[in-house]
Structure formats: structure tokens, C-alpha cells
VOPAGU-2260 file (C-alpha; in pm, 1 decimal, decimal comma):
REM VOPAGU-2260
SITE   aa  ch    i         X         Y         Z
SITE  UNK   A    0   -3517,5   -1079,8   -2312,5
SITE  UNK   A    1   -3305,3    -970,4   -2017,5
SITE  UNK   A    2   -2885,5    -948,3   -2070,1
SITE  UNK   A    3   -2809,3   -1257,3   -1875,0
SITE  UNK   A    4   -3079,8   -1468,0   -2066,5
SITE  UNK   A    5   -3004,5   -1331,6   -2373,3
SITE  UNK   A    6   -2622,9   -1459,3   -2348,8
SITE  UNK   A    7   -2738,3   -1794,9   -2258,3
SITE  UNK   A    8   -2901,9   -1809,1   -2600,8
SITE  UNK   A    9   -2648,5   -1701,9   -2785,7
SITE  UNK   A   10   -2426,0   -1948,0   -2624,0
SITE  UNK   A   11   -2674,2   -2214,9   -2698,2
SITE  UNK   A   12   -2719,2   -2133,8   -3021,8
SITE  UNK   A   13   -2365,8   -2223,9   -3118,4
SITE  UNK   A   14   -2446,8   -2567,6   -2988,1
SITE  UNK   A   15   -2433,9   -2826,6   -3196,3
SITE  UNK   A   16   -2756,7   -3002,8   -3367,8
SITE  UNK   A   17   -2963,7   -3235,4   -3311,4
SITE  UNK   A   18   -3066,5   -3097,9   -2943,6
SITE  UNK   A   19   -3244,2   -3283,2   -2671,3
SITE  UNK   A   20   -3412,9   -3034,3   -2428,9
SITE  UNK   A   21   -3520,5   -3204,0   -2107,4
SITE  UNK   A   22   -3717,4   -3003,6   -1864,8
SITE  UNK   A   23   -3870,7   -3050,0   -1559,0
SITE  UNK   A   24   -4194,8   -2964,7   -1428,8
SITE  UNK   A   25   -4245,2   -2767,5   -1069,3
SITE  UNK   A   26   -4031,5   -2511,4   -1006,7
SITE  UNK   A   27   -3880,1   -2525,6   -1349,7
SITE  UNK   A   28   -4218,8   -2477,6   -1583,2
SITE  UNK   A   29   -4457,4   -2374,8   -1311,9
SITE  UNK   A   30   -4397,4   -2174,5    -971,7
SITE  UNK   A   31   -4405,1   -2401,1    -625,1
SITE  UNK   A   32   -4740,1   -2398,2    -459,1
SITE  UNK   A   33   -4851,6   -2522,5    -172,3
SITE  UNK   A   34   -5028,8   -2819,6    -271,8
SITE  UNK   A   35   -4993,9   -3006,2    -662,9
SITE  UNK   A   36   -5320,0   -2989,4    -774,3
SITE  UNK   A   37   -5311,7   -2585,4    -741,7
SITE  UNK   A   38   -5002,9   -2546,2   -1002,8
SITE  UNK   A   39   -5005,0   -2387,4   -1304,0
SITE  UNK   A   40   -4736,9   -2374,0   -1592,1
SITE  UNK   A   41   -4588,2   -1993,4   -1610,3
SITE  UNK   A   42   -4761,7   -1786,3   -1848,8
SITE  UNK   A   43   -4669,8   -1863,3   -2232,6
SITE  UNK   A   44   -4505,2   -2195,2   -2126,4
SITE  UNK   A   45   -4721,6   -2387,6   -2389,4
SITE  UNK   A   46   -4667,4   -2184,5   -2646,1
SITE  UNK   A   47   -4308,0   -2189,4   -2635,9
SITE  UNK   A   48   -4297,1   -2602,9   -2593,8
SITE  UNK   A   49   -4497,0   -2594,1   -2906,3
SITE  UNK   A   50   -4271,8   -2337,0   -3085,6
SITE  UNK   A   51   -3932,3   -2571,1   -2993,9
SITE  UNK   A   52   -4093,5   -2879,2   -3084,1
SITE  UNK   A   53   -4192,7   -2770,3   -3443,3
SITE  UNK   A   54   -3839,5   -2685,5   -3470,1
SITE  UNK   A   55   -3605,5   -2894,4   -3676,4
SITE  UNK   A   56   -3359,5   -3076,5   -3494,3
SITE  UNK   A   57   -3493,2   -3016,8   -3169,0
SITE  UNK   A   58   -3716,2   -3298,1   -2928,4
SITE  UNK   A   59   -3836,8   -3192,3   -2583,7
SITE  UNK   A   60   -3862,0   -3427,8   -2306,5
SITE  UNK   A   61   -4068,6   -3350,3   -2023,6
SITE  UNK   A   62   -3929,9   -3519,4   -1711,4
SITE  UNK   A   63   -4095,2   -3478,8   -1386,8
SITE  UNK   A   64   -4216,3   -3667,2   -1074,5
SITE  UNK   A   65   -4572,4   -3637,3   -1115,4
SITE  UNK   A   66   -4764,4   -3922,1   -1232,6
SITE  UNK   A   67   -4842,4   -3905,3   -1626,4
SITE  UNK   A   68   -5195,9   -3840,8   -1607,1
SITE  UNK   A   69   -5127,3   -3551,3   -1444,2
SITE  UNK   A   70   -4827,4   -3464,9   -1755,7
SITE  UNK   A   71   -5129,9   -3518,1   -1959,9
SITE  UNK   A   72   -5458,0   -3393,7   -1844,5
SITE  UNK   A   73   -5372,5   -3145,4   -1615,1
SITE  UNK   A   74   -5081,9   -2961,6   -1796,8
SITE  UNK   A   75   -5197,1   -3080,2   -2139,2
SITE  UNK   A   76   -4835,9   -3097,3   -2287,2
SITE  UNK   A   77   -4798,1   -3058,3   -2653,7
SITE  UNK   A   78   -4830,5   -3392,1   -2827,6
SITE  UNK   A   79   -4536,5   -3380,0   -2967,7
SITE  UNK   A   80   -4333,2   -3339,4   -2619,0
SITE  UNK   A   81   -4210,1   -3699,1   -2470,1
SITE  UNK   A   82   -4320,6   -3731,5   -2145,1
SITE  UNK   A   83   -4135,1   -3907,2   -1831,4
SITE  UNK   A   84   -4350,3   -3960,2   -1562,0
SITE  UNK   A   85   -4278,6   -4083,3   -1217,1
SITE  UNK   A   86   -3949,5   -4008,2   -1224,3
SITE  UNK   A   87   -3896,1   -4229,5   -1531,8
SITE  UNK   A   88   -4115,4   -4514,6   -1388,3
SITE  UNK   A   89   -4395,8   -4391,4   -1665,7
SITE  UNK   A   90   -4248,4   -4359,3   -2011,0
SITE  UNK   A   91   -4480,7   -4286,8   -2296,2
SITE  UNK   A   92   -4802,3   -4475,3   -2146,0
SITE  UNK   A   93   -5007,8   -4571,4   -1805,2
SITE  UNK   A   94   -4811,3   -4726,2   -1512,5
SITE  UNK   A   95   -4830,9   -5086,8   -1550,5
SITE  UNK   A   96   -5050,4   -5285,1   -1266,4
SITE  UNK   A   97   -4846,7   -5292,7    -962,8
SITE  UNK   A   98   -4773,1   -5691,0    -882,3
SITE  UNK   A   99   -4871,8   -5799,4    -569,7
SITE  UNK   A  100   -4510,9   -5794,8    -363,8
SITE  UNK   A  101   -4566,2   -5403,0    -533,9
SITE  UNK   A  102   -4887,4   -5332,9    -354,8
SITE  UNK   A  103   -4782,0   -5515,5     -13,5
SITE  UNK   A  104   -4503,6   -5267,9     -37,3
SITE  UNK   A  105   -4750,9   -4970,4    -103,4
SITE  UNK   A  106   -5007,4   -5057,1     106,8
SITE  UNK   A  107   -4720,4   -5114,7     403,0
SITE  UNK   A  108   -4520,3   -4775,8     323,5
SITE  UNK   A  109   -4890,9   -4546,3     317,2
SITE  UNK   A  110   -5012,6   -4703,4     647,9
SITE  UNK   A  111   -4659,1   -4561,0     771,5
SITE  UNK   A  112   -4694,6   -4218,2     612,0
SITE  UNK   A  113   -5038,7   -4151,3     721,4
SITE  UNK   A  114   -4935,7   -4231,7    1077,3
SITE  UNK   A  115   -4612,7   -3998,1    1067,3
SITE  UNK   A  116   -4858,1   -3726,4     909,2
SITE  UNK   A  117   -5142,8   -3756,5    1190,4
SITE  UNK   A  118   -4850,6   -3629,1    1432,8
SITE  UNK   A  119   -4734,5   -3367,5    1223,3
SITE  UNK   A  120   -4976,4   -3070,5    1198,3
SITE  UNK   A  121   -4932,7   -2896,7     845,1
SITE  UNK   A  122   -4844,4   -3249,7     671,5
SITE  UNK   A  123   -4999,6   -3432,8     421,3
SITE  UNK   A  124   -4996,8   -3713,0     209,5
SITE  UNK   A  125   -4975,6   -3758,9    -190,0
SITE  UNK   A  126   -5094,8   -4081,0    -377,4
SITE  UNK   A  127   -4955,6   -4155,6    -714,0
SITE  UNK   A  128   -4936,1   -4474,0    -920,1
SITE  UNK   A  129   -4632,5   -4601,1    -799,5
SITE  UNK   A  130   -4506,9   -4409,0    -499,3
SITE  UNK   A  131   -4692,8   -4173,7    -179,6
SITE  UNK   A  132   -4507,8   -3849,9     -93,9
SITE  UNK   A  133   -4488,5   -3665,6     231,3
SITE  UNK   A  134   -4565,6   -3317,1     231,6
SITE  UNK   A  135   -4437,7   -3075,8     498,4
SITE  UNK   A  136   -4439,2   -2769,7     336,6
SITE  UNK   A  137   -4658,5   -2592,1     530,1
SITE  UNK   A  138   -4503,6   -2741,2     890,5
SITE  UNK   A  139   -4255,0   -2535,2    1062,9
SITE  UNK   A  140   -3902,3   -2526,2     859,6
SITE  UNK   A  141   -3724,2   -2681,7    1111,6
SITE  UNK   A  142   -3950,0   -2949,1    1218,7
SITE  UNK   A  143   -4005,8   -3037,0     842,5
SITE  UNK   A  144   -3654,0   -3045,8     784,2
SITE  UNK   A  145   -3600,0   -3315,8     999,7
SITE  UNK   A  146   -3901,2   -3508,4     977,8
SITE  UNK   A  147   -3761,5   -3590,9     626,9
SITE  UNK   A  148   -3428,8   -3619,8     778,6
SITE  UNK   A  149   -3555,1   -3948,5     948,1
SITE  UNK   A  150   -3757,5   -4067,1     747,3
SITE  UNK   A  151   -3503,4   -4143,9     475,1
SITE  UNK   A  152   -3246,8   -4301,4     677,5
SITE  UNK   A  153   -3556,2   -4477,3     782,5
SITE  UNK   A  154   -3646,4   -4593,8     459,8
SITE  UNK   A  155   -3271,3   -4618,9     295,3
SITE  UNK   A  156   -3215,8   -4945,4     380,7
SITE  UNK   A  157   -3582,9   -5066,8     315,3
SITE  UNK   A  158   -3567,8   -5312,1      18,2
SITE  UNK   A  159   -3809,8   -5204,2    -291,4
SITE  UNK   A  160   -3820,9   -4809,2    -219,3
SITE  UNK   A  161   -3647,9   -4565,9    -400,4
SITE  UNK   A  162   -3633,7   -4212,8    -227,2
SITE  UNK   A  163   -3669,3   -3888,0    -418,0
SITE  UNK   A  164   -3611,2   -3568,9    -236,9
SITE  UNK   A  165   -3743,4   -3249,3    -340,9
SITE  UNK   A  166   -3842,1   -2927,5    -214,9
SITE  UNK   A  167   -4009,3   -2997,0     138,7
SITE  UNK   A  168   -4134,0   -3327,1      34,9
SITE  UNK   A  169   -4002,4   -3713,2      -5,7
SITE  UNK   A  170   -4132,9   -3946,4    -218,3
SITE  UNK   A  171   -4088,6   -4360,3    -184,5
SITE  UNK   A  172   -4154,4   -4505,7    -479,0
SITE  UNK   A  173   -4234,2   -4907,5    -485,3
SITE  UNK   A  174   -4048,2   -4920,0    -822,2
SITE  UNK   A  175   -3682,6   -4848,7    -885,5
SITE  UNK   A  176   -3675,7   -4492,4   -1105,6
SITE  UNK   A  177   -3519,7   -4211,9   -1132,9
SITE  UNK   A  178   -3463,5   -3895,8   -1402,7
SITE  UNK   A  179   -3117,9   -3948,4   -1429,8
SITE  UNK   A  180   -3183,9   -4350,6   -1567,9
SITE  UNK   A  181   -3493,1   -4243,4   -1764,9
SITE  UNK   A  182   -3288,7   -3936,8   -1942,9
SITE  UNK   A  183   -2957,0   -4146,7   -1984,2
SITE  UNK   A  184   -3175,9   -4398,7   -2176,1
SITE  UNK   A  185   -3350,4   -4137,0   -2367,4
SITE  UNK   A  186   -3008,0   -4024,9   -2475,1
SITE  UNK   A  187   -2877,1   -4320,9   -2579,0
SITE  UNK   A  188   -3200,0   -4389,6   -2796,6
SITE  UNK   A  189   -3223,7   -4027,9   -2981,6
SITE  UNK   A  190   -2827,2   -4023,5   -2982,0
SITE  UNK   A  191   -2791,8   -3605,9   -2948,9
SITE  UNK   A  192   -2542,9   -3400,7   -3064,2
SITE  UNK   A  193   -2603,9   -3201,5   -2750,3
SITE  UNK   A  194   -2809,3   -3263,0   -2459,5
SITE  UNK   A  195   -3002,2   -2984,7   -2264,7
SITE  UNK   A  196   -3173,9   -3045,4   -1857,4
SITE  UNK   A  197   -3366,3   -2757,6   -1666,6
SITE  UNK   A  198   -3467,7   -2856,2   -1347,2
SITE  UNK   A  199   -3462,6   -2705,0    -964,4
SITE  UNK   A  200   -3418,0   -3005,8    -679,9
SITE  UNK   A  201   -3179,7   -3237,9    -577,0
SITE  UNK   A  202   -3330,4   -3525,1    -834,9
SITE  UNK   A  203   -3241,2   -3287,0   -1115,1
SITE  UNK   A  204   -2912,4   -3194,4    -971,3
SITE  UNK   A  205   -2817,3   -3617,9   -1052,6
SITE  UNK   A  206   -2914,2   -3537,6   -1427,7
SITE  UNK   A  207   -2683,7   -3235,0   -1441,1
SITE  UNK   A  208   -2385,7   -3483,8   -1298,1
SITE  UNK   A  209   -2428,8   -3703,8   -1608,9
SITE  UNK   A  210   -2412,3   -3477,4   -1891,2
SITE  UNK   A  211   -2135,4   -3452,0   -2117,2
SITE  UNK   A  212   -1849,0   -3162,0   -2121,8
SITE  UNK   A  213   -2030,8   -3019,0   -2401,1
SITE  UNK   A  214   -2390,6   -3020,8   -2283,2
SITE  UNK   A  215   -2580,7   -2784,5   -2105,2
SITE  UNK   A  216   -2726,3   -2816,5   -1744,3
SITE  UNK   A  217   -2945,2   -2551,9   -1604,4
SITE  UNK   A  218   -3038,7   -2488,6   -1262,8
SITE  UNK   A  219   -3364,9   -2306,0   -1150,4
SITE  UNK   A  220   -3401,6   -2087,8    -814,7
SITE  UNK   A  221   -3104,6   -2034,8    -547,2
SITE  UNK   A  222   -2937,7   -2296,5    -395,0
SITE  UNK   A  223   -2647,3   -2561,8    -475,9
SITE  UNK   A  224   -2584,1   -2710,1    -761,5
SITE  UNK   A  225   -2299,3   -2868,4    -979,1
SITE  UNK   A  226   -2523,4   -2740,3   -1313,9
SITE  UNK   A  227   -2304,4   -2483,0   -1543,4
SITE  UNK   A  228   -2546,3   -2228,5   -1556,6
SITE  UNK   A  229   -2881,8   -2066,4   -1327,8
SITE  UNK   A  230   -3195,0   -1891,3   -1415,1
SITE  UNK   A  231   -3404,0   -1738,3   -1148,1
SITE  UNK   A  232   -3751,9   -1860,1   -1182,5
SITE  UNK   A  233   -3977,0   -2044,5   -1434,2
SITE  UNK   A  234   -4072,4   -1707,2   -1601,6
SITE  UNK   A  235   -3660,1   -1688,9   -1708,2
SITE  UNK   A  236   -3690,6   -2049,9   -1855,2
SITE  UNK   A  237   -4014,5   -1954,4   -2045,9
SITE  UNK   A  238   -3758,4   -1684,2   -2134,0
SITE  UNK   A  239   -3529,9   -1922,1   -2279,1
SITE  UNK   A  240   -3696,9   -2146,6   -2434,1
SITE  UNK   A  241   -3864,2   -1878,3   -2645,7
SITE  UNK   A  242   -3499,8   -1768,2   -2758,9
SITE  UNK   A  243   -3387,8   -2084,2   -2855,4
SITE  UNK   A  244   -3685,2   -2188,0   -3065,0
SITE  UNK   A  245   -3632,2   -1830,9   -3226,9
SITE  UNK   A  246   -3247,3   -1927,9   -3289,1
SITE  UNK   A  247   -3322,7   -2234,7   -3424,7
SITE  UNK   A  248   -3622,0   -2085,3   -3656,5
SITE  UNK   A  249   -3360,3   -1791,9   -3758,8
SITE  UNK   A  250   -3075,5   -2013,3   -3888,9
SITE  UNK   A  251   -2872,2   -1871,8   -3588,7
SITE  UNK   A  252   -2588,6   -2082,7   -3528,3
């Protein structure tokens, strides 16, 4: 366990109990790739979920953008972790049917989105239950940049969508969500002593903002953010986790 790492635990550690540990998914648990269905959690990532679930006074939340099946099936999540899909829209089970001033909505905003990405060479598009996402990660920095620029003032005043922006991609869901509303209410149901969040983009950067003095926000990669401490890469929160399971196992307080 490197120095810095190693202090964060220790500071942890001295938390109070119970703990909620909320984590995000890419970026946080497994390294950015170029397209979703490629990513992989970081080596060991499992096993240390596992290892701070089993632990007394601990729960883990899982709180990421990507649909639930995907929480599920292709990440296989402990059981015991409590998975937020969707940004919150998917809590615990499959999206609900969309109604049908939901699918107008849907089938509107994709027809838009695939027209925007048959102009923009590198683009793509990404389907999920409740929202599609423009990719433009692999389209020239600049040119990304402000393709996604436009496209939410475009959609900010466009009744029914909720933007999410993350790393060279935005999202418009059909369904009001959002991490910070889905981990607030997870909070005020478990009733913590102290809340943990790990995340990387700007949707985890709202979670940081509405943790208490005495909680613990965590930001992953370079960049801005108002979260009280950093770790470099989702091998460093691998990193941590593993201590704090192993503090909590120890009796270290």
C-alpha cells in the first residue's frame, strides 16, 4: 500500500461506524475505454467489494450510469452490493416500461442523436433503458468538446430530459435521475454514521457537494473537484478499499 493511500486509511479508519461506501463504476472501478462494452473492473476489484461487504458495519452501494443489467451481468457485482443504475433511475430491479409520452420522448431525442452522429466522424451512439448517450471520444478533442457544448444548451431547456455529462460523452435521459438524489435517499434510508463516494466526472462531483462535514468524498484521476481527497486511478481505489475492509476486519479504529 503506497504512503499516500495508506494515510487515507488510517484516516478512515477513525471514522465513525456504520459506513456507507458509494462507488462508482468507469473510471473509478474500471479504467476508461473506448467503447462500454470493452471495460473491465481493475484487477482484484471483486474481491475487495466482497471483503468490505462481509464486513460489519459496512454496506456498499454501487452507483453508476450504466443500465443495471449491465451492473449485473456484465460486472457481476457481489450480491450483497446495492446497485444504482441509470443514474438512480434503476434501484434494486429492471427499469419499469417506459409510458408512452416516455417513448415519444426517446424515440424523438435518438432520431436527433443519430443525425448529429452521421456528421460527426468518430461518434457514436449508446442505447440504454431510459436514456441514449453521445459518444465522441474518439473525434478530435476540440470538435468533441463542443459538439457537447451545443448539444446541452440544446437540450437544457427541453422538457422531460435530464443531462448527465461525463468524460467525452452526454447522456439525456427521458426520466428525471441523478446520483446525487438516488445516494441522498439511500442515506436517509440506511441513516450512516459516515458516508463514503468515489467517483471521477462531473455527476460524481454533485454527490461530493452533498456530503456532510464529516464524510468522505473521493475524487479519481486529475481534474477539478470540490471532493476532500484524490486517488490517481482505479488500481489506487482497489487500493483502498482493500485497506479499509482490513481496518474494519482488524478492530482498527
Amino acid at each position: 500500500m503506497s504512503g499516500d493511500i495508506g494515510s487515507l486509511v488510517s484516516l478512515c479508519a477513525q471514522l465513525p461506524r456504520p459506513w456507507l461506501v458509494g462507488v462508482d463504476v468507469d473510471g473509478t472501478l474500471a479504467p476508461i475505454v473506448p467503447r462500454p462494452e470493452m471495460s473491465r473492473l481493475a484487477p482484484h476489484a471483486l474481491e475487495v467489494l466482497e471483503a468490505l461487504i462481509d464486513c460489519v458495519g459496512v454496506s456498499v452501494a454501487v452507483v453508476s450510469g450504466r443500465p443495471l443489467a449491465d451492473l449485473r451481468h456484465r460486472f457481476e457485482f457481489p450480491g450483497g452490493a446495492m446497485l444504482l443504475g441509470s443514474h438512480g433511475a434503476e434501484v434494486g430491479t429492471e427499469v419499469d416500461r417506459r409510458t408512452d409520452v416516455e417513448q415519444a420522448l426517446m424515440d424523438e431525442t435518438e432520431a436527433e442523436l443519430e443525425a448529429m452522429s452521421a456528421c460527426l466522424p468518430g461518434s457514436w451512439i449508446e442505447h440504454k433503458p431510459l436514456a441514449i448517450a453521445l459518444h465522441v471520444r474518439q473525434v478530435d478533442d476540440a470538435l468533441g468538446e463542443h459538439t457537447l457544448t451545443d448539444l446541452g444548451d440544446t437540450y437544457s431547456t427541453v422538457a422531460g430530459i435530464t443531462m448527465h455529462r461525463g468524460h467525452k460523452v452526454m447522456e439525456l435521459s427521458i426520466r428525471p435521475s441523478s446520483k446525487v438524489l438516488a445516494f441522498t435517499n439511500l442515506r436517509t434510508r440506511l441513516e450512516p454514521a459516515t458516508s463514503f463516494f468515489i467517483g471521477d466526472d462531473s455527476s460524481d462531483e454533485h454527490v461530493f457537494g452533498s456530503l456532510g462535514p464529516r464524510d468522505m468524498s473521493i475524487k479519481v484521476g486529475p481534474g477539478p473537484t470540490g471532493a476532500r481527497h484524490r486517488l490517481s486511478d482505479p488500481d489506487a481505489v482497489v487500493e483502498l478499499l482493500r485497506g479499509l475492509s482490513e481496518s474494519v476486519s482488524t478492530g482498527v479504529r
